[in-house]
Biopython code that builds the backbone (N, CA, C, O; Angstrom):
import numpy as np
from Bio.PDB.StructureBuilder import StructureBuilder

atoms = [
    (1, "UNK", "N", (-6.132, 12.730, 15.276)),
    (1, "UNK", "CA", (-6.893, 11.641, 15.819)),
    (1, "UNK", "C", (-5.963, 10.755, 16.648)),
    (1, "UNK", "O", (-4.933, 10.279, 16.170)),
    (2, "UNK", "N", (-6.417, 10.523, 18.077)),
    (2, "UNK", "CA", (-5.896, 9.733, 18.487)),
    (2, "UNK", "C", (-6.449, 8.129, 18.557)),
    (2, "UNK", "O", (-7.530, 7.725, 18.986)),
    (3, "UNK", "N", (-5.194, 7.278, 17.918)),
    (3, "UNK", "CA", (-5.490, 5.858, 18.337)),
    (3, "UNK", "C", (-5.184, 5.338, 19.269)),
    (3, "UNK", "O", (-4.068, 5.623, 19.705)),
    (4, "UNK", "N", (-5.904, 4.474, 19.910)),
    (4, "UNK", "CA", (-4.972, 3.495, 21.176)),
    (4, "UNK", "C", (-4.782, 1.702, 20.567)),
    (4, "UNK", "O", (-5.630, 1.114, 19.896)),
    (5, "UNK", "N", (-4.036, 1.378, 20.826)),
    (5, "UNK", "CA", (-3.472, 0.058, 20.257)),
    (5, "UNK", "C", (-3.010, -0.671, 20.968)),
    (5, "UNK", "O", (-1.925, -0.212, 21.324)),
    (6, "UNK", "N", (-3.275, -1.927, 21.574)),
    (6, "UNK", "CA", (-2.456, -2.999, 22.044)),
    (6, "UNK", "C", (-0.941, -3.046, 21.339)),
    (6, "UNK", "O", (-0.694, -3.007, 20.134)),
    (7, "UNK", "N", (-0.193, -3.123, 22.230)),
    (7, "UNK", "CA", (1.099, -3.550, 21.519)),
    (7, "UNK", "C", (1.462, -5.353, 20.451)),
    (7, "UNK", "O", (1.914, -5.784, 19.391)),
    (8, "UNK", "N", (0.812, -5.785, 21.822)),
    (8, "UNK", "CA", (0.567, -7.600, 21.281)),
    (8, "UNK", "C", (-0.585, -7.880, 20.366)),
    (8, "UNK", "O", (-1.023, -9.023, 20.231)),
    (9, "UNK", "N", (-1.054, -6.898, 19.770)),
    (9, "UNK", "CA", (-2.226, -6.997, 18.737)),
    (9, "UNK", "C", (-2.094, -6.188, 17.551)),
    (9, "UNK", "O", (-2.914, -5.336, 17.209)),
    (10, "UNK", "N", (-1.202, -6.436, 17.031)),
    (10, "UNK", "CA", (-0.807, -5.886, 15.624)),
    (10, "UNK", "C", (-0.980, -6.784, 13.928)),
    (10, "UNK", "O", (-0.620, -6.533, 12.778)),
    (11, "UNK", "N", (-1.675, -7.816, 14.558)),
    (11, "UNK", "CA", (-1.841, -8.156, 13.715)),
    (11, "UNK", "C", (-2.580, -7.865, 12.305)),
    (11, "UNK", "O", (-2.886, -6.675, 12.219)),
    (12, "UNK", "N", (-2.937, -8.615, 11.209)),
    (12, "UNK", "CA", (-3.327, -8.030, 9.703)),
    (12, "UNK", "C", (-4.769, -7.759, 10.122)),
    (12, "UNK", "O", (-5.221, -6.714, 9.654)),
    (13, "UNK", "N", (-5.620, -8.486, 10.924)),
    (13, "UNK", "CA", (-6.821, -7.928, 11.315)),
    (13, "UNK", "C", (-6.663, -6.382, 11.889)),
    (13, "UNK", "O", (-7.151, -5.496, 11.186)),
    (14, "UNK", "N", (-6.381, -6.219, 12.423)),
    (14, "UNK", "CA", (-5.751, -4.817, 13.077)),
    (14, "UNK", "C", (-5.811, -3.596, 12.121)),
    (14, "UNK", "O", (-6.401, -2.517, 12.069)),
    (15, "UNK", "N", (-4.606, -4.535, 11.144)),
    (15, "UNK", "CA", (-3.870, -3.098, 10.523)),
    (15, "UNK", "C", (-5.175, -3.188, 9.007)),
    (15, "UNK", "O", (-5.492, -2.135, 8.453)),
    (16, "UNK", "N", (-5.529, -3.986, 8.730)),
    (16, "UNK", "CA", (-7.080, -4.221, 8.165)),
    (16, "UNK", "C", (-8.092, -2.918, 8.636)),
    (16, "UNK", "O", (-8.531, -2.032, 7.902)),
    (17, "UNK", "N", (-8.283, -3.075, 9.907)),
    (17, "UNK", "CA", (-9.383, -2.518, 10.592)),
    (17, "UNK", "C", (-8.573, -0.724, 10.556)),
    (17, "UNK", "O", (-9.456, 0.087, 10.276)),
    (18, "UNK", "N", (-7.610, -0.242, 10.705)),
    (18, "UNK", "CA", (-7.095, 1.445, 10.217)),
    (18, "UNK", "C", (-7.119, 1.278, 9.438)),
    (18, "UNK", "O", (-7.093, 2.368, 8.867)),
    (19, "UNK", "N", (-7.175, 0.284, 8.532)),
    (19, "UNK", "CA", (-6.902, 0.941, 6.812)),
    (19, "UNK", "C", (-8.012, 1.585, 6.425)),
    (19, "UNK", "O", (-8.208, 2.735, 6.032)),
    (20, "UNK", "N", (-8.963, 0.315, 6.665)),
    (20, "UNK", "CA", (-10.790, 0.676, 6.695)),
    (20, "UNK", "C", (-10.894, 2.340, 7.061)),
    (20, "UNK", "O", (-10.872, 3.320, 6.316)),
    (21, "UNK", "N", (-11.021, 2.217, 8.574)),
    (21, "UNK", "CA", (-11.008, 3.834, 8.866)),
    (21, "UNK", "C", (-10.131, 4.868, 8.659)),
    (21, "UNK", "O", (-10.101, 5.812, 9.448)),
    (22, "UNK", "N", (-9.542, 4.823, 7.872)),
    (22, "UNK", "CA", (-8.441, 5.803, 7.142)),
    (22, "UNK", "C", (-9.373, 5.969, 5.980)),
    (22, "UNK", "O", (-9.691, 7.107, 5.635)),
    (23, "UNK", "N", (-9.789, 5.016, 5.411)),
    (23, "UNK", "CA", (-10.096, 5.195, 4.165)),
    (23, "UNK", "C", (-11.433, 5.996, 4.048)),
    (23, "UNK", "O", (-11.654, 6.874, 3.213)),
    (24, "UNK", "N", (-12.590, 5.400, 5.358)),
    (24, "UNK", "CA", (-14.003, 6.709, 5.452)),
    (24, "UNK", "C", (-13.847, 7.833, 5.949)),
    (24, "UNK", "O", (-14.609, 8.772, 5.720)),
    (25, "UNK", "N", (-12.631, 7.905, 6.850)),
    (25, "UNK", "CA", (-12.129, 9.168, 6.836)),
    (25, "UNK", "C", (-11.709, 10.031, 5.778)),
    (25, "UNK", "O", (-12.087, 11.203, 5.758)),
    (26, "UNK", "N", (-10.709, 9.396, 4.599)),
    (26, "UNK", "CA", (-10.475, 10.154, 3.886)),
    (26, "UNK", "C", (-11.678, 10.825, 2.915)),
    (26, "UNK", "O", (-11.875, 11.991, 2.573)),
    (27, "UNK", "N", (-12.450, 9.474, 2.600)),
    (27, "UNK", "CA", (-13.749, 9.665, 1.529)),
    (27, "UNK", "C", (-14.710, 10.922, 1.871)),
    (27, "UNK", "O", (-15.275, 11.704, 1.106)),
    (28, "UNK", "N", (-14.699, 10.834, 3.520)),
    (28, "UNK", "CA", (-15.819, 11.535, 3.758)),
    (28, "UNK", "C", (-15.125, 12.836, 4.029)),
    (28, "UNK", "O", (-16.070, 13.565, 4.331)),
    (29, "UNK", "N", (-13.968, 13.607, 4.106)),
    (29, "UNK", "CA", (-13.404, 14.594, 4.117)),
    (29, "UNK", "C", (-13.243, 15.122, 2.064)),
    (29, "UNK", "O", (-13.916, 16.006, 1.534)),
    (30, "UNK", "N", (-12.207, 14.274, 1.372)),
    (30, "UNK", "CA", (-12.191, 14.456, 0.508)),
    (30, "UNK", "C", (-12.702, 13.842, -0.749)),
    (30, "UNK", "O", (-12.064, 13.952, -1.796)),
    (31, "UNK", "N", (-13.794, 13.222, -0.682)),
    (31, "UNK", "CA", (-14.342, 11.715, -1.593)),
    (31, "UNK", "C", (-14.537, 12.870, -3.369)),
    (31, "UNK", "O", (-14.057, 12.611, -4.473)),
    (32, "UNK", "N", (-15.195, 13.791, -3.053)),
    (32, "UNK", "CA", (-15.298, 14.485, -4.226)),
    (32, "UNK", "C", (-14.032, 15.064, -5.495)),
    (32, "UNK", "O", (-13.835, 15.072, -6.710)),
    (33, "UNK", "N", (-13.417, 15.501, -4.189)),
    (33, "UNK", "CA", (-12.204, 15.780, -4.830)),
    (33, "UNK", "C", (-11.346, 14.916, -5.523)),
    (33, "UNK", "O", (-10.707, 15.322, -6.494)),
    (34, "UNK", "N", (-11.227, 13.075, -4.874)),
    (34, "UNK", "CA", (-10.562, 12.832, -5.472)),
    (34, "UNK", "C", (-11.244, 12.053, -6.740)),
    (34, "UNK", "O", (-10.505, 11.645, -7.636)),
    (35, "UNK", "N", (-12.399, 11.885, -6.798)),
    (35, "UNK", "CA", (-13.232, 11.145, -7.359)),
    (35, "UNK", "C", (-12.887, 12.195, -9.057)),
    (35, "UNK", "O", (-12.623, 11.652, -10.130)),
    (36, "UNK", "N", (-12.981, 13.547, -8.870)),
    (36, "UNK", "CA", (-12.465, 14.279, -10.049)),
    (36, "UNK", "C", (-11.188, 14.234, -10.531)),
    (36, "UNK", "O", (-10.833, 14.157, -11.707)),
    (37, "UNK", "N", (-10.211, 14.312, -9.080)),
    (37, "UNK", "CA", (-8.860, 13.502, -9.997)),
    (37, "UNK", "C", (-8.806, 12.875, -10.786)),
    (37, "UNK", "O", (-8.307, 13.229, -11.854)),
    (38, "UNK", "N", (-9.362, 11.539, -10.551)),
    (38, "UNK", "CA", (-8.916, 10.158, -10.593)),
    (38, "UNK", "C", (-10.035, 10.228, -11.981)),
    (38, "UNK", "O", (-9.955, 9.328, -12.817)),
    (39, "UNK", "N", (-10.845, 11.108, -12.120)),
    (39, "UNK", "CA", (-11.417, 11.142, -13.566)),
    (39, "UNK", "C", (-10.550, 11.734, -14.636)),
    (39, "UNK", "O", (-9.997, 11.131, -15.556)),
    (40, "UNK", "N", (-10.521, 13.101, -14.345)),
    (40, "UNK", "CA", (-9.353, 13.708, -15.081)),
    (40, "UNK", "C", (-8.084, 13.103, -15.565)),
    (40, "UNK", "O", (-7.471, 13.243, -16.624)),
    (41, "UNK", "N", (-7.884, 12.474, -14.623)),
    (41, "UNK", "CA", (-6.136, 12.013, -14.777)),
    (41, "UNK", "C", (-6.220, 10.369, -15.344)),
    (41, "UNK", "O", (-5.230, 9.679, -15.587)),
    (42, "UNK", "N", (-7.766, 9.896, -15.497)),
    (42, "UNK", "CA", (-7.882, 8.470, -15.365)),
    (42, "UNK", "C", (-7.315, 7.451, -14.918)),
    (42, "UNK", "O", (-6.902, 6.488, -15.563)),
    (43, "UNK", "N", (-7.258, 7.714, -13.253)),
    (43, "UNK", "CA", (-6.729, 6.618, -12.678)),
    (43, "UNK", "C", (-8.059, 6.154, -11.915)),
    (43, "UNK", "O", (-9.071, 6.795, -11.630)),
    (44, "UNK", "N", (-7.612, 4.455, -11.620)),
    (44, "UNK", "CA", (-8.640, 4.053, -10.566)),
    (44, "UNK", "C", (-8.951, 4.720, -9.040)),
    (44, "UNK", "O", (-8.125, 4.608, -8.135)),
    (45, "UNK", "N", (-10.369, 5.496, -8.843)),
    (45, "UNK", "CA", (-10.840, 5.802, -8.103)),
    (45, "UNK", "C", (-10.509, 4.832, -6.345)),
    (45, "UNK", "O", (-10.253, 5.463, -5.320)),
    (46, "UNK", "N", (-10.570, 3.780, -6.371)),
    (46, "UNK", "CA", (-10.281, 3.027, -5.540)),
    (46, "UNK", "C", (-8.789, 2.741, -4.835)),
    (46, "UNK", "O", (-8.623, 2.568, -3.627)),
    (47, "UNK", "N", (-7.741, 2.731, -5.854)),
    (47, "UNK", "CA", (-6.327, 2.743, -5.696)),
    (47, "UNK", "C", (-5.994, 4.038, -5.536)),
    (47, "UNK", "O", (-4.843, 4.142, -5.111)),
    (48, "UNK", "N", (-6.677, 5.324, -5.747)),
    (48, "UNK", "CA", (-6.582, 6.399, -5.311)),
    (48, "UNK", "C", (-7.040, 6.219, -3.884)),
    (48, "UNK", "O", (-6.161, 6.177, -3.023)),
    (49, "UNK", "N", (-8.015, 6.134, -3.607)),
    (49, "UNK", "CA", (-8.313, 6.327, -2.365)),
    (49, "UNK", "C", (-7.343, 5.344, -1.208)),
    (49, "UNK", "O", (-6.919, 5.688, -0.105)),
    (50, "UNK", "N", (-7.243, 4.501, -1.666)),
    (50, "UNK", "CA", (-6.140, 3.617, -0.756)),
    (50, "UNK", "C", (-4.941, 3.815, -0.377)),
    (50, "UNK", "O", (-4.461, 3.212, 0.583)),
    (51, "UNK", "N", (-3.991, 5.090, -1.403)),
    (51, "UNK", "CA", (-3.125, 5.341, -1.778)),
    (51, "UNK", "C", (-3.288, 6.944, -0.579)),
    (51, "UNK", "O", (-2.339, 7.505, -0.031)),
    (52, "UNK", "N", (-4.373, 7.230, -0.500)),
    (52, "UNK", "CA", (-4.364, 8.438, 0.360)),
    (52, "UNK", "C", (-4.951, 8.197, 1.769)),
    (52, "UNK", "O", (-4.928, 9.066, 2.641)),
    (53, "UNK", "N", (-5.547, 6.808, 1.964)),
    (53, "UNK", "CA", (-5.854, 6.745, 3.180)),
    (53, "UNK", "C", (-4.655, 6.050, 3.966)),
    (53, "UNK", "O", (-4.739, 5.820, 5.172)),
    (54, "UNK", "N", (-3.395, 5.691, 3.110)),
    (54, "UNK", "CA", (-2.136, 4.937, 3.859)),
    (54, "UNK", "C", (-1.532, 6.525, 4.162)),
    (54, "UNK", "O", (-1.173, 6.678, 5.329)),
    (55, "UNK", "N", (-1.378, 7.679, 3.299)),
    (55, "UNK", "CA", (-0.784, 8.769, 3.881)),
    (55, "UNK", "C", (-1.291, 9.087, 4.709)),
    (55, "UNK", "O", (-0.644, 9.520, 5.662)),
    (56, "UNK", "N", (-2.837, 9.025, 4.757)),
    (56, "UNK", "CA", (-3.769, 9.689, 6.074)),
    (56, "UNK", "C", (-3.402, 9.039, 7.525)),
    (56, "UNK", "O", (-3.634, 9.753, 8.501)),
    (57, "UNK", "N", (-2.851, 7.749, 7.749)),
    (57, "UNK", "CA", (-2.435, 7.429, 8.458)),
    (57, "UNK", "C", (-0.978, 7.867, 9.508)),
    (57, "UNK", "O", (-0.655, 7.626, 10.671)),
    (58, "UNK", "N", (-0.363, 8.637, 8.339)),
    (58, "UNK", "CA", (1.035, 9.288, 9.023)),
    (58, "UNK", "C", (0.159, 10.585, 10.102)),
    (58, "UNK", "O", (0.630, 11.190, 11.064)),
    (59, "UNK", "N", (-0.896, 10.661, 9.644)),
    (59, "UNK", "CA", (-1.447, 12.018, 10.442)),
    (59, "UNK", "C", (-1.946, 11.089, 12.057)),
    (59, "UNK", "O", (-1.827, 11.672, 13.135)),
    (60, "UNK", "N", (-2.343, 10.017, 12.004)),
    (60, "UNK", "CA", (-2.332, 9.842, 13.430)),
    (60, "UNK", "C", (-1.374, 9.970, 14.454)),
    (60, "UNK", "O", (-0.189, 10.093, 14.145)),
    (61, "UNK", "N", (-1.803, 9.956, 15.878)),
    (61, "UNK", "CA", (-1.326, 9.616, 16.610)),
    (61, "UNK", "C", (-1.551, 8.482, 17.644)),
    (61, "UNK", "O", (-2.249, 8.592, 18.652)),
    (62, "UNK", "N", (-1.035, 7.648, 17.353)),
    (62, "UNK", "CA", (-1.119, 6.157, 17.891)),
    (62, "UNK", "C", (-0.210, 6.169, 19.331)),
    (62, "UNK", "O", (0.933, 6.604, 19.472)),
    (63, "UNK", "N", (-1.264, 5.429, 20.550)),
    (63, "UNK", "CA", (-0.722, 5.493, 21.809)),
    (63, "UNK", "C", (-0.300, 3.869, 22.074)),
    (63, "UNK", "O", (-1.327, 3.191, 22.035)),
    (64, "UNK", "N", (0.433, 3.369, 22.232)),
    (64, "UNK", "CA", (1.150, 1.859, 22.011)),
    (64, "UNK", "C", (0.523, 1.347, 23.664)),
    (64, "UNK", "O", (1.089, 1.879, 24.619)),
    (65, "UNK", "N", (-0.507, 0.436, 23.937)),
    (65, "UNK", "CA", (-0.206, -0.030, 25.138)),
    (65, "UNK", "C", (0.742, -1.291, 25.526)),
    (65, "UNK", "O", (0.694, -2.286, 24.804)),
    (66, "UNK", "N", (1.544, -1.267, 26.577)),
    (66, "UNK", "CA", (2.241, -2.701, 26.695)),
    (66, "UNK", "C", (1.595, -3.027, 28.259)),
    (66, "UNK", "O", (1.859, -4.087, 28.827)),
]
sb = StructureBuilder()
sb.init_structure("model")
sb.init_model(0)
sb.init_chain("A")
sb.init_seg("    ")
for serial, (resi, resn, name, xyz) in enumerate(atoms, 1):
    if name == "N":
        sb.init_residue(resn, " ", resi, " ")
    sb.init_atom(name, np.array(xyz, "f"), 0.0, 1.0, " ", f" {name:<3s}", serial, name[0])
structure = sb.get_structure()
């Protein structure tokens, strides 16, 4: 996936707004799967998912405008 990004707009609204879409990305690719983890292993469902939508983020590719 490509992102495009202001350079001068990095702010917490910003990085707010990929976390968000990292995170329906991840749900809606893997929401089942981890939802059984996070049963099995009893961890929180939510801190799971947050925890995999910050890795899901190394998979972008972000285009920096200046």
């Amino acid at each position: 996936m490509m992102v495009y990004l202001n350079y001068t707009n990095l702010d917490s609204e910003t990085q707010e707004g990929l976390l968000s879409m990292s995170k329906k990305e991840v749900e809606n690719r893997f929401g089942k799967q981890l939802k059984s983890y996070a049963q099995h292993h009893y961890i929180n469902y939510d801190t799971l998912l947050e925890e995999e939508a910050i890795r899901n983020l190394y998979n972008y590719d972000f285009v920096f405008n200046m």
